[in-house]
C-alpha positions in Angstrom: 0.0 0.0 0.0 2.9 2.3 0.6 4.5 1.7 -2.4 1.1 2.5 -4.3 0.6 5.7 -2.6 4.1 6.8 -3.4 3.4 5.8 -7.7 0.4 8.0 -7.0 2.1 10.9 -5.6 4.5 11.0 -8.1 1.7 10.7 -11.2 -0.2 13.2 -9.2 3.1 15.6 -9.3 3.7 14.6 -13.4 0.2 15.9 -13.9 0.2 18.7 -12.1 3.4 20.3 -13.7 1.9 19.2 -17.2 -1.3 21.2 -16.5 0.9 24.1 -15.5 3.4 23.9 -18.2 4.0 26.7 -20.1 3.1 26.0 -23.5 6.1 25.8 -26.7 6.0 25.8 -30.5 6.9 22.1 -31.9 9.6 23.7 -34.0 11.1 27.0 -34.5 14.2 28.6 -36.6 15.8 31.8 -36.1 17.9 33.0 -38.1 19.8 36.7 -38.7 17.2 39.0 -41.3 17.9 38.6 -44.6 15.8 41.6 -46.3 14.6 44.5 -44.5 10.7 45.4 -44.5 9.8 49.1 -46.2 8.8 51.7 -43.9 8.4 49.4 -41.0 11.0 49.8 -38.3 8.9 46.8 -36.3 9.4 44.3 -39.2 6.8 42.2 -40.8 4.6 39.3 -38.2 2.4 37.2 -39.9 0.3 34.9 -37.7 -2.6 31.8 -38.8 -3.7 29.3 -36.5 -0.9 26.7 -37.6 2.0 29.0 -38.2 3.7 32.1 -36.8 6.1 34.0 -39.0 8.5 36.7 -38.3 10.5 38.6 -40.8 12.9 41.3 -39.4 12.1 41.6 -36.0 13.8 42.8 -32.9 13.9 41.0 -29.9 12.1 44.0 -28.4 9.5 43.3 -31.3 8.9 40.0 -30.1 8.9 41.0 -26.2 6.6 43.3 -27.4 4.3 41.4 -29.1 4.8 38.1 -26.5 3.9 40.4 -23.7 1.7 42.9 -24.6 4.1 46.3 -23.6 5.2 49.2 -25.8 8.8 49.6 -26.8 9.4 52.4 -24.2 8.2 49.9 -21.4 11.1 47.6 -22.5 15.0 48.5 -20.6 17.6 46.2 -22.0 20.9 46.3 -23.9 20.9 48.2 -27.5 21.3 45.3 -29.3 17.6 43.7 -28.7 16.7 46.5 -30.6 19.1 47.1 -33.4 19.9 43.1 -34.6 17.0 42.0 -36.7 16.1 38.6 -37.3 13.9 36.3 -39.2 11.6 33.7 -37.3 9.4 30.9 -38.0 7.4 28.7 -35.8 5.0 26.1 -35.6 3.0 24.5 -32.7 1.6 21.0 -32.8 -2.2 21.9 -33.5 -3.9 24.4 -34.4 -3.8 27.5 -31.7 -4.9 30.8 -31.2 -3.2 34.2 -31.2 -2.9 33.8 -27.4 -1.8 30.7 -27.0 1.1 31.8 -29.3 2.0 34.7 -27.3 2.4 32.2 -24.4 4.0 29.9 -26.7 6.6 33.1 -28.1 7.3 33.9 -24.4 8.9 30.1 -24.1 11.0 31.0 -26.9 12.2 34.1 -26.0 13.0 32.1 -22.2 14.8 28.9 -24.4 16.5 30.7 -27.2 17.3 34.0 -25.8 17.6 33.2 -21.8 15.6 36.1 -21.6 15.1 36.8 -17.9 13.4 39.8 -16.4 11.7 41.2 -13.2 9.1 44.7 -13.5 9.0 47.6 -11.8 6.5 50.9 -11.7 8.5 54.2 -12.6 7.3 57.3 -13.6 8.0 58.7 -16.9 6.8 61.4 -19.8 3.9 59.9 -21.1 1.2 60.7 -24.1 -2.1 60.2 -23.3 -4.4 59.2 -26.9 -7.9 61.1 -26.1 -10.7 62.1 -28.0 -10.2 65.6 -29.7 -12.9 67.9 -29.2 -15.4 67.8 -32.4 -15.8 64.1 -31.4 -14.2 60.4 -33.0 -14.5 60.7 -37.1 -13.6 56.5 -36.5 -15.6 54.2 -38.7 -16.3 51.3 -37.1 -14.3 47.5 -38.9 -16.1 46.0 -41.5 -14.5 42.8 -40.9 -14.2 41.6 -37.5 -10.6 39.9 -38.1 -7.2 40.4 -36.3 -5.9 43.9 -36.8 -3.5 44.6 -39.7 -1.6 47.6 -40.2 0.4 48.9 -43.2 2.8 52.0 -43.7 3.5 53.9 -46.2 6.4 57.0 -46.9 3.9 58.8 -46.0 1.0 57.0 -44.0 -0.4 53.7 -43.0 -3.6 51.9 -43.2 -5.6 49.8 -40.8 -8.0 47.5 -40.6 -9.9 46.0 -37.4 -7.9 47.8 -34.9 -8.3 48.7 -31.7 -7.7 52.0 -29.9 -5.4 50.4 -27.8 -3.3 48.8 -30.8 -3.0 51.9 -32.0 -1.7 53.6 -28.9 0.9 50.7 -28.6 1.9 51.6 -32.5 2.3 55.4 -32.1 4.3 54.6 -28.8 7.3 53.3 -31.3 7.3 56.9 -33.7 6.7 59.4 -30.1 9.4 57.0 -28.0 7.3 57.7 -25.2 4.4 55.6 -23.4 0.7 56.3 -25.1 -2.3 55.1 -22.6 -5.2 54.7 -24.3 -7.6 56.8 -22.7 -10.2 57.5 -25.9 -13.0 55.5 -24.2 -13.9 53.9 -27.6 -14.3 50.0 -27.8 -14.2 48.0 -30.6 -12.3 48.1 -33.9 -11.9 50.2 -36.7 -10.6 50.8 -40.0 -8.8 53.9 -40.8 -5.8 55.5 -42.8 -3.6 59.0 -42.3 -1.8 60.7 -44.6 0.8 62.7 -43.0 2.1 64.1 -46.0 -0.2 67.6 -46.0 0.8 68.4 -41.7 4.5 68.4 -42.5 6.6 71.5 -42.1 8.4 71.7 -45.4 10.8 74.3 -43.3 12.1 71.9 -41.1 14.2 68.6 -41.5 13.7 67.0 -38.9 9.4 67.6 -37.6 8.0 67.0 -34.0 7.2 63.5 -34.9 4.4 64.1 -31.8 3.4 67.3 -33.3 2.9 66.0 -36.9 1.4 63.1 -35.6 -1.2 65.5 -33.4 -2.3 67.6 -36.4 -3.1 64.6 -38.5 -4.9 62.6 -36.3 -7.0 66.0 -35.4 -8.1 66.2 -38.8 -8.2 62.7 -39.9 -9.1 60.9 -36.9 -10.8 63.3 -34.0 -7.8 62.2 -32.2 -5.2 64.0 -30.3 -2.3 63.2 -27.9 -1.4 65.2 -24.9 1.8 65.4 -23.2 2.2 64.3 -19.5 3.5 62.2 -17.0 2.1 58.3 -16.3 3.1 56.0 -13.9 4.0 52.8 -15.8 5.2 49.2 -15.8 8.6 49.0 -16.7 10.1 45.1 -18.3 13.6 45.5 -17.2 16.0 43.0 -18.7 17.9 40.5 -16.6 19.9 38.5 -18.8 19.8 37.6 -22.1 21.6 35.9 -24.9 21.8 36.0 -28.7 20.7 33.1 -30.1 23.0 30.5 -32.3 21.5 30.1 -35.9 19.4 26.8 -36.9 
């Protein structure tokens, strides 16, 4: 009887850590980036239920996009974002976009040794509001994952959210943007920056370009300010070996 109770502690123990286990892709290559994506400094992600694909990405693309944090709320060595890489994955079944974060996160952990802890610190922020003559948003025709494409002079996108877009605009202000527009749901929409430009200047307010066309365009404006925010602050991590 003892010896049974002990088998069926240590099933009980297998089971438990299997339920707990955090899930990982079947297979997965990474490999340096072999052609750069136009007018995307956040590289091309491509994601179906069977396969996830990567092409030139930054590690702090894929911490973003694993974890659900803007760019600014990323601290690490320059490298994570300057060396771009290509990746492809594959879980065993069929998943959803979630899963696949969870499954990403695994990754980073295995291939990377990304470690981390997180800590609150307050920095200057941009809060995404609605401007005063009200939302010109139309609502998604489609109800499918949000996709996004830029331009040399603007960007399209379809059945996205408001905080998507605050996590996209975070990258071009390199600042935090808290989504504080009140409006749920997805929409399409595009901007063309190309008429709020300063043709005097060389180098633009990126935030103050970025303000006058999403007045106009969207009924949306940033404001300058200071937010208390969750800051991923990196540990340890490693480049990965080619495969």
């Amino acid at each position: 009887m003892r010896r049974l109770a002990v088998v069926l502690c240590l099933m009980s123990a297998v089971l438990v850590r299997g339920a707990f286990a955090q899930p990982a892709f079947a297979v997965a290559t990474i490999r340096p980036s072999t052609e750069s994506v136009k007018f995307e400094r956040d590289g091309k992600t491509e994601i179906s239920r069977d396969r996830l694909l990567m092409r030139d990405v930054t590690l702090s693309t894929c911490i973003k996009w694993a974890y659900g944090v803007q760019q600014s709320q990323i601290s690490g060595p320059e490298w994570i974002a300057s060396d771009h890489f290509d990746i492809e994955a594959k879980p065993d079944e069929p998943e959803s976009e979630a899963q696949m974060k969870l499954m990403m996160q695994t990754l980073l952990a295995s291939r990377f040794k990304l470690r981390f802890h997180r800590q609150s610190k307050e920095r200057k922020s941009f809060v995404l509001t609605v401007a005063k003559g009200g939302s010109k948003l139309q609502k998604a025709k489609v109800d499918g994952p949000a996709w996004r494409q830029n331009s040399s002079m603007g960007m399209v996108a379809k059945s996205m959210t408001m905080r998507e877009f605050a996590d996209f605009i975070s990258g071009p202000v390199e600042s935090p943007v808290v989504d504080k527009t009140g409006l749920e749901g997805k929409y399409d929409f595009a901007i063309d920056f190309s008429a709020y430009v300063p043709k005097d200047q060389e180098r633009p307010d990126v935030a103050y370009v970025l303000n006058l066309a999403m007045s106009a365009e969207l009924g949306l404006k940033l404001d300058a300010g200071k937010e208390t925010v969750e800051v991923m602050v990196v540990d340890r991590v490693e480049k990965p070996t080619e495969n």
